[in-house]
C-alpha positions as CSV (number, residue, x, y, z in Angstrom):
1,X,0.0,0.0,0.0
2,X,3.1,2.0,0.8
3,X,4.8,1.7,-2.6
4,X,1.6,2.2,-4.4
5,X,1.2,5.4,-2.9
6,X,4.5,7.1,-3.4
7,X,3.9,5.6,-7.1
8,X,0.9,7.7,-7.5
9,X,2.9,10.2,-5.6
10,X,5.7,10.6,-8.1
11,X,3.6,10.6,-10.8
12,X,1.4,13.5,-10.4
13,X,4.7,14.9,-9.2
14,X,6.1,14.4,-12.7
15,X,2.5,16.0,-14.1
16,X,3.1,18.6,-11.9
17,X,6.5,19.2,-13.5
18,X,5.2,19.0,-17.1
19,X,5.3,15.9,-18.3
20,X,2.4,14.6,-20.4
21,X,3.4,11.1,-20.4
22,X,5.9,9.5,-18.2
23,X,7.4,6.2,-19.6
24,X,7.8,3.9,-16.1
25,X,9.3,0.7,-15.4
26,X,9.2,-1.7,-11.8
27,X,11.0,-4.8,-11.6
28,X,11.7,-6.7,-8.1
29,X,14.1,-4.2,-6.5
30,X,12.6,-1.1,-7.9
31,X,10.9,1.5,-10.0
32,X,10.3,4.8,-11.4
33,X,10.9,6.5,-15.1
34,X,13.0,5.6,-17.9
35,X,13.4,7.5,-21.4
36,X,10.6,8.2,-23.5
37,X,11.8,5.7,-26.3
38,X,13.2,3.2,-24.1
39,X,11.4,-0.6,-23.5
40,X,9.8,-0.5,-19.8
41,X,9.6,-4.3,-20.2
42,X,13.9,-5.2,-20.6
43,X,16.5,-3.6,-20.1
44,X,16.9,0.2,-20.8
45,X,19.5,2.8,-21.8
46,X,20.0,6.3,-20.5
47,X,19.2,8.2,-17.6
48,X,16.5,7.1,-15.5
49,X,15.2,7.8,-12.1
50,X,14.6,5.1,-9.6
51,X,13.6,4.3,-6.0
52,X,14.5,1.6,-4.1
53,X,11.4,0.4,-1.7
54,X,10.8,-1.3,1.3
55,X,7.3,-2.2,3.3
56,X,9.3,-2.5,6.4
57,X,10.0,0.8,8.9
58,X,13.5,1.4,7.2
59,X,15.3,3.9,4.6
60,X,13.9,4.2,0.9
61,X,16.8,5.2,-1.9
62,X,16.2,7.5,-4.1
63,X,18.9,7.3,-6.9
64,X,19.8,8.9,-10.3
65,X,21.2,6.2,-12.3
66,X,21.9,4.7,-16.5
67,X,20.3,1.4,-17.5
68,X,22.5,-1.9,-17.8
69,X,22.4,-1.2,-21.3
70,X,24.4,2.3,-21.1
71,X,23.9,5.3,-23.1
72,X,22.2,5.6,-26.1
73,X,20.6,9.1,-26.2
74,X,22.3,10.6,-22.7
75,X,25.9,10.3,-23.6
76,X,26.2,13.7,-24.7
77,X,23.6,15.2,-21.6
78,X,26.0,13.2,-19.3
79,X,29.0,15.6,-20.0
80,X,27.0,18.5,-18.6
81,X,28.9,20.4,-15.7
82,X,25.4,21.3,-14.6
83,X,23.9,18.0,-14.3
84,X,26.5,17.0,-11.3
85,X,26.1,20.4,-9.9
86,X,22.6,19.8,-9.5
87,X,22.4,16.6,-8.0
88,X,25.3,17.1,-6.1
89,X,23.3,19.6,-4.2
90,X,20.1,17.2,-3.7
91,X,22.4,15.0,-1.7
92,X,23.9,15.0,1.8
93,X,26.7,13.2,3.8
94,X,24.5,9.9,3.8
95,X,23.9,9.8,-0.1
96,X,26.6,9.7,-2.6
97,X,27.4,11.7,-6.1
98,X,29.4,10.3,-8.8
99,X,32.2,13.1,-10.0
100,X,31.9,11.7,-13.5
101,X,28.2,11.5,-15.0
102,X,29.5,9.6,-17.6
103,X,31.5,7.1,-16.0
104,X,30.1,3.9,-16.3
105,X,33.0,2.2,-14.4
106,X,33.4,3.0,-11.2
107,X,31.3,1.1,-8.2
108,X,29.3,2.7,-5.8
109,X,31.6,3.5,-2.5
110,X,31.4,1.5,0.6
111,X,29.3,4.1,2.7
112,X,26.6,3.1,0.7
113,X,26.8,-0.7,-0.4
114,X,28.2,-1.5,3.6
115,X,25.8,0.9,5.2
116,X,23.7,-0.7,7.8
117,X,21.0,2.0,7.5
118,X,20.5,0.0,3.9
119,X,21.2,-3.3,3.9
120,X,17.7,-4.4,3.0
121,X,18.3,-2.9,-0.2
122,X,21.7,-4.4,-0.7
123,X,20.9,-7.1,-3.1
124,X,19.0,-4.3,-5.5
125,X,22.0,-1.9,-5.0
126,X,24.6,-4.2,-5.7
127,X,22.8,-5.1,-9.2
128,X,23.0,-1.6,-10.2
129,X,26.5,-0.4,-8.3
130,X,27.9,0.7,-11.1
131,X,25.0,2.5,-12.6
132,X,23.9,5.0,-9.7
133,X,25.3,8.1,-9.9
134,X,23.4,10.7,-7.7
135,X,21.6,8.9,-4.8
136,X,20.1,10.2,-1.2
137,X,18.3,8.0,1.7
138,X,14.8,8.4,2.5
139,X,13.9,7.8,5.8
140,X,10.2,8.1,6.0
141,X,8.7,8.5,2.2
142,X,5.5,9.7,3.4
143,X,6.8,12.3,5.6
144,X,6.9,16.1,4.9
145,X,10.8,15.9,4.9
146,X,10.8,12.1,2.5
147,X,8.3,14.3,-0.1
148,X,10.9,16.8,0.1
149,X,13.8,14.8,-1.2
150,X,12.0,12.9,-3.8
151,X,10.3,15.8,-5.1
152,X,13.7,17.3,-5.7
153,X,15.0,14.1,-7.1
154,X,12.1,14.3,-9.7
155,X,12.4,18.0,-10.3
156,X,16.1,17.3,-11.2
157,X,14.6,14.9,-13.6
158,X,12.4,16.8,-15.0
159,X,15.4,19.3,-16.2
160,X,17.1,16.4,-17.9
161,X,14.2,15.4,-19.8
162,X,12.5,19.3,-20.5
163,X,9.6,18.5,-19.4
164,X,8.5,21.7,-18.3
165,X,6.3,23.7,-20.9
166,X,5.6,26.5,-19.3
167,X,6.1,28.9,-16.3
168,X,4.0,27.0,-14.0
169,X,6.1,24.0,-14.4
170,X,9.3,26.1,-14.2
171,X,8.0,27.2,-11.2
172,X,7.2,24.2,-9.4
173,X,10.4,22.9,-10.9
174,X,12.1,25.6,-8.7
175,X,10.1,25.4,-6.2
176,X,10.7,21.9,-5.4
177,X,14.7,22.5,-6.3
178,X,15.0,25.6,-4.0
179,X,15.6,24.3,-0.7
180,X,18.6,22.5,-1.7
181,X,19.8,24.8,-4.8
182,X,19.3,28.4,-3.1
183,X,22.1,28.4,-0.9
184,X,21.3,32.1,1.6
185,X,24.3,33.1,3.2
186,X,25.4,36.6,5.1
187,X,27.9,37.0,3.2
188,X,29.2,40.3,5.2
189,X,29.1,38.4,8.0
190,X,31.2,35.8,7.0
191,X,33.8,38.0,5.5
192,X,34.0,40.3,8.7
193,X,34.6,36.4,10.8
194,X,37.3,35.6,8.0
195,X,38.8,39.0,8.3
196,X,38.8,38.9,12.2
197,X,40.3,35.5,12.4
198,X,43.0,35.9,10.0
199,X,43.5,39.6,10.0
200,X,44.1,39.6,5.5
201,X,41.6,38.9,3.4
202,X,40.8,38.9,-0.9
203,X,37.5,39.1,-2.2
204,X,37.4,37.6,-5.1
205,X,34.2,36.9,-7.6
206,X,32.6,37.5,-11.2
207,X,31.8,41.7,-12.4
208,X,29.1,42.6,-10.7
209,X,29.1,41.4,-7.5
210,X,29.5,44.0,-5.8
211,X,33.6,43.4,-4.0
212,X,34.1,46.9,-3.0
213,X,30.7,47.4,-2.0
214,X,31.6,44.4,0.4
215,X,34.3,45.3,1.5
216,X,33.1,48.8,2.6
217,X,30.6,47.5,4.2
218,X,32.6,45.1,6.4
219,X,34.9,48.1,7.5
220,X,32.2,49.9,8.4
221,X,30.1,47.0,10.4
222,X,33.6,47.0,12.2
223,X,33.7,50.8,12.9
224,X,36.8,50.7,11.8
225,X,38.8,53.8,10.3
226,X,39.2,52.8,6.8
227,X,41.8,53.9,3.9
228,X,41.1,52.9,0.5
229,X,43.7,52.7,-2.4
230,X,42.8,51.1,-6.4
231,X,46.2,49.3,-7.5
232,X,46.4,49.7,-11.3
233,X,49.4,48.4,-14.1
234,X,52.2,51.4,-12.7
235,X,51.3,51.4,-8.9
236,X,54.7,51.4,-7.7
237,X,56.6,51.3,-3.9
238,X,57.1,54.6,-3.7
239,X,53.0,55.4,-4.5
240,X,52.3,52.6,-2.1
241,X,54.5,52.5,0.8
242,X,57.2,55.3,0.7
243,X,59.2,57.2,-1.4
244,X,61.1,60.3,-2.1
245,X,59.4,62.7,-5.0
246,X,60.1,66.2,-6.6
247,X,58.6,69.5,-4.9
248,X,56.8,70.7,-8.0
249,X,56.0,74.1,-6.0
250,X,59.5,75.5,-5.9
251,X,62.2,77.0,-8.1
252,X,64.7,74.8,-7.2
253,X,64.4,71.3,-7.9
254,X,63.8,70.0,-4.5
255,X,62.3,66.7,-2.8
256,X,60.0,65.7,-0.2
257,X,59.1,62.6,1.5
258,X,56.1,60.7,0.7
259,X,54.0,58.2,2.4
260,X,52.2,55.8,1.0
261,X,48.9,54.5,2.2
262,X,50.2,51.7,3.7
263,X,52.7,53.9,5.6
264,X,49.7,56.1,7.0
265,X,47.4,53.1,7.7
266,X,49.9,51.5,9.4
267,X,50.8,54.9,11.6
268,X,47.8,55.3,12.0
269,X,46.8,52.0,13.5
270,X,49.6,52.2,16.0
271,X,48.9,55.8,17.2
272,X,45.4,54.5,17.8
273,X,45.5,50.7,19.1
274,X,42.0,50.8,20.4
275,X,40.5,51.6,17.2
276,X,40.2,49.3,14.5
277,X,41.9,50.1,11.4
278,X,41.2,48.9,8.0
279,X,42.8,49.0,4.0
280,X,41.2,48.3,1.1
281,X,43.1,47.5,-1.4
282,X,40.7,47.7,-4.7
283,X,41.6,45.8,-7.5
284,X,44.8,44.4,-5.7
285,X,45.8,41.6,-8.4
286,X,46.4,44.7,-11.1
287,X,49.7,45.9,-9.8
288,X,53.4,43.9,-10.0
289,X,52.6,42.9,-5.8
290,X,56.3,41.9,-5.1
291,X,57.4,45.1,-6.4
292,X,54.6,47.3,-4.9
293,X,54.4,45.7,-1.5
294,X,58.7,45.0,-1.0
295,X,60.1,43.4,1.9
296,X,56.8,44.8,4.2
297,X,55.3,41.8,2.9
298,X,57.1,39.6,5.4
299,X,55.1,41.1,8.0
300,X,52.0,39.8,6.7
301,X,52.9,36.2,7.5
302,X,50.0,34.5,9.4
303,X,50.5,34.1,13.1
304,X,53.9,35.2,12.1
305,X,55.8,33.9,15.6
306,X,59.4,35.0,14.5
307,X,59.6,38.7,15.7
308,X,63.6,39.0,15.6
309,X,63.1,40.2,12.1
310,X,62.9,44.4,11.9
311,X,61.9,45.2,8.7
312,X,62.0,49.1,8.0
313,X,58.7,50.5,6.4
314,X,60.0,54.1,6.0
315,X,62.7,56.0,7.7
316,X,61.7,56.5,11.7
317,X,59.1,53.4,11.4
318,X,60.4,49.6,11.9
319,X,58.6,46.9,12.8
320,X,59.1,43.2,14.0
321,X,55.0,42.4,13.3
322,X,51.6,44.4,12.3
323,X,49.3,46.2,14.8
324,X,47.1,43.7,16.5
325,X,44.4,46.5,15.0
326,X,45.4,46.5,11.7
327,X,43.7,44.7,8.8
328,X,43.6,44.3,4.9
329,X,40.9,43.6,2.7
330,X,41.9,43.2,-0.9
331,X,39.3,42.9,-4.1
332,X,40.2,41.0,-7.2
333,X,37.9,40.2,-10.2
334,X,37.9,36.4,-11.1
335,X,36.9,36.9,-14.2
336,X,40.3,39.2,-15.3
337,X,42.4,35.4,-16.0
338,X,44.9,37.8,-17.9
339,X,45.6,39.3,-13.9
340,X,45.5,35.9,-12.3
341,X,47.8,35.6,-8.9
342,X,50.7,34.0,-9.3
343,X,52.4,34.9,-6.8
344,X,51.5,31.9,-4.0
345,X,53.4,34.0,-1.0
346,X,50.2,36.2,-1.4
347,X,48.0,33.4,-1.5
348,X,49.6,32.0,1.5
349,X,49.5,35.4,3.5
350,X,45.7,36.3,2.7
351,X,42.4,34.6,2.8
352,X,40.4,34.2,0.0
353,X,36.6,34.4,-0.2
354,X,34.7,34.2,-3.1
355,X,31.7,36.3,-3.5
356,X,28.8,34.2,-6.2
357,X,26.1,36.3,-8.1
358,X,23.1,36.9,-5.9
359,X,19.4,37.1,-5.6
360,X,18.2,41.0,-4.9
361,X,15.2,42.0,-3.1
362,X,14.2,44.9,-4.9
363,X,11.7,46.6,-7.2
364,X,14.8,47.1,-9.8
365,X,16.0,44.0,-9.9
366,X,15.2,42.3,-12.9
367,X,15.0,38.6,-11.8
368,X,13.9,37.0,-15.0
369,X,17.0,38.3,-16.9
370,X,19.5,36.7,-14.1
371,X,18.1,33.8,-13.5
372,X,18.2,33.1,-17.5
373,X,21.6,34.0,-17.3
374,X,22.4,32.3,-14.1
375,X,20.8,29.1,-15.4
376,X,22.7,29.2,-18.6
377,X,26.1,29.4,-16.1
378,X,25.1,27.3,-14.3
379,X,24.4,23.8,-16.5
380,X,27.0,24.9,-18.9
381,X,29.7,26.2,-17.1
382,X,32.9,24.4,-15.5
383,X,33.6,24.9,-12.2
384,X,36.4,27.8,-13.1
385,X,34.3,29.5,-16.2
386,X,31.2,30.2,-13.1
387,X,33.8,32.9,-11.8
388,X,33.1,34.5,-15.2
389,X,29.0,34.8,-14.8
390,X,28.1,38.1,-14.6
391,X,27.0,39.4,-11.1
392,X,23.7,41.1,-9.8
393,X,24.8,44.7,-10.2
394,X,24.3,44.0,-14.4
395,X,20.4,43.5,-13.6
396,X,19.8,46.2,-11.6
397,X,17.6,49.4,-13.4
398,X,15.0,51.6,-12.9
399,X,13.2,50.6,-16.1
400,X,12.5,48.2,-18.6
401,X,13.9,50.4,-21.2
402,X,17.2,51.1,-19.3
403,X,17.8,47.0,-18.0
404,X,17.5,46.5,-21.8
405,X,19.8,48.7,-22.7
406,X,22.2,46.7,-20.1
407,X,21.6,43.7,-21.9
408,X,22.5,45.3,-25.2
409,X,25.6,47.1,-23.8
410,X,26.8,45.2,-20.8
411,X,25.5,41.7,-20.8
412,X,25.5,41.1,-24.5
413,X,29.3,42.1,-25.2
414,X,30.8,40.4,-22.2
415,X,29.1,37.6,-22.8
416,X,30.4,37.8,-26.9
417,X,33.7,38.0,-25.7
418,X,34.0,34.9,-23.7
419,X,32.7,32.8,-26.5
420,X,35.5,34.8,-28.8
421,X,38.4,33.7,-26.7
422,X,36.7,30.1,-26.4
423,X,35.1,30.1,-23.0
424,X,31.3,28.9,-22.6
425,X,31.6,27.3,-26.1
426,X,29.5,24.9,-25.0
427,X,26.6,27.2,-24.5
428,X,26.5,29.9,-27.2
429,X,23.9,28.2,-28.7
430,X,21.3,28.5,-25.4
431,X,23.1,31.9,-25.0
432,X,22.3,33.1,-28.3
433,X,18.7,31.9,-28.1
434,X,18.3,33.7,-24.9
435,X,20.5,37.4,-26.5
436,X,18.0,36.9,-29.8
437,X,14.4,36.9,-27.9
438,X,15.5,39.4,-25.6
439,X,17.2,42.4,-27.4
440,X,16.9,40.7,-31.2
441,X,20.7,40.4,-31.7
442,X,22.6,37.8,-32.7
443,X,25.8,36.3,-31.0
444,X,27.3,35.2,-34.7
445,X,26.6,38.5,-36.2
């Protein structure tokens, strides 16, 4: 009675989701849907979703998995970055997710096949172990919590086979996916914990996202005094930390000392070790850093315990370690490969926290546009070409006339110019579908 009513379940599920017809298949161990054009009476091909039952009190499985026969259809869908991102995000630390959707190969791991939880199921599992590559425990099927899982499992189905027709099926498509997909995190909260911890910090992320906004922000949650500097191709020592440079306001050709804005953060911090002090280094991957920063880097070892070292900052200021006050935040923009850090002593020195494109609550934030976008990134994109998505300051306007205008001018040639040096290949087709509807233009122009 159980089985027969998470059956029923799943199905209207499915409806719910789109589909018309749902080709579905049960044998001994299992059931669920197979590919349209595949025989629900032998063996199958291709992706197909599955649920191991039980009538006793114990854990259903809930898997994503390729028939014994292998791919017929799916061969090319299984390559998809986004299909493992999705269903990697359905699953917890008691299911398991293949890294390799088409890997037909490699065996289920022991925390599933030797987990006691399961072993009602094992004979069932064991027949398929090679063939499951997204799978998640069910503890109670009928409960608001079991729904929950399968419903995602079924949603991510849906995707695969396009079920959806319209937006009330995208909807509930999202709807179901949300809880596991939409990941809401305080993101200046976490920084300003990072920061406080380990003292430097870089924000890194895609154009958009709003880095120096961030960054501000943090200083100012801290009430910190805060000095800001933009590194750029010729930011030198001298502009930086100190220097010596010409009094253009005499006669005579005469020179002055100059601090940089390290040197006056740094003074001061140490003038004022009660309050907080804070740099901002915008854009900090833009400038030569071993040249810029000199032999002050060494003092931005972390939990640097070797204070014999004096390292001279400018003449009548040595130290042997920072302010306990002092603190760094640096922005960089992932998406700027031609500026990449190479330099691991910085790497080793700061912390690095990467801020993702984000959901806006506001009247002039066109969600339709970046989700379109963000959906594109998301099934299409390797794991290093998401830096590159663009961020939520791109969809923000104050009319439909002006956020079209920002797909047009913004959107539009950034997105061109990935595809031109050979990144997202793999989606210009989806993107230029998406860039012709919207704005009428044409990626291959």
């Amino acid at each position: 009675m159980l089985i027969d009513n998470i059956r029923e379940f799943i199905k209207k599920k499915a409806e719910e989701f789109g589909a018309k017809t749902v080709n579905e298949f049960h044998n001994d161990c299992c059931f669920g849907f197979i590919h349209s054009e595949e025989d629900n009476s032998a063996g199958f091909h291709d992706f197909s979703l599955s649920i191991f039952p039980n009538e006793e009190n114990k854990p259903w499985i809930i898997c994503i998995g390729v028939g014994s026969e292998g791919f017929k259809n799916d061969a090319e869908l299984a390559i998809h970055p986004g299909l493992r991102r999705l269903f990697s995000k359905l699953v917890n630390n008691r299911g398991f997710c293949n890294s390799n959707f088409s890997d037909l190969t490699t065996y289920l791991p022991e925390t599933i096949t030797l987990n006691k939880e399961i072993c009602h199921l094992k004979d069932g599992i064991k027949k398929y172990n090679k063939v499951v590559h997204a799978c998640e425990l069910v503890d109670n099927p009928e409960s608001e919590e079991g729904r929950k899982i399968i419903s995602s499992f079924i949603a991510g189905y849906s995707k695969i086979r396009k079920w959806a027709k319209d937006d009330i099926h995208r909807k509930a498509v999202s709807k179901a996916l949300e809880p596991f997909i939409d990941e809401k995190t305080d993101t200046l909260k976490e920084i300003k914990e990072v920061l406080n911890e380990r003292k430097f910090v870089v924000i890194l992320g895609p154009p958009g996202t709003g880095k120096t906004r961030a960054a501000k922000q943090v200083a100012k949650n801290m009430n910190a005094k805060t000095f800001f500097t933009q590194f750029h191709a010729k930011t030198s020592y001298e502009d930086f930390v100190y220097g010596i440079k010409p009094d253009l306001s005499k006669r005579q050709l005469t020179y002055r000392e100059s601090r940089g804005i390290l040197t006056k953060a740094l003074k001061f911090a140490m003038e004022r070790p009660e309050e907080k002090t804070v740099l901002i280094i915008d854009e900090i991957n833009r400038a030569d850093l071993a040249h810029v920063i000199g032999p002050v880097f060494y003092l931005f070892e972390y939990r640097m315990k070797d204070t014999n070292v004096v390292i001279e900052v400018c003449p009548g200021l040595k130290l042997s370690k920072l302010p306990e006050n002092f603190y760094v935040i640096g922005t960089m923009n992932s998406a700027d490969r031609t500026l990449a850090v190479k330099d691991f002593a910085l790497r080793r020195r700061f912390a690095w926290y990467t801020l993702k494109p984000e959901l806006i609550e506001s009247s002039e934030f066109y969600k339709e546009d970046f989700f379109k976008i963000q959906e594109i990134f998301f099934w299409y994109a390797s794991n290093i070409d998401l830096l590159l998505q663009p961020g939520q300051g791109y969809f923000l306007a104050s009319s439909e006339k002006e956020m079209t205008n920002r797909i047009r001018y913004e959107v539009f040639p950034l997105i061109k110019e990935y595809i031109q040096e050979g990144l997202l290949v793999e989606a210009q087709e989806e993107f230029n579908h998406y860039f012709s509807s919207r704005i009428n233009r044409s990626l291959f122009e």
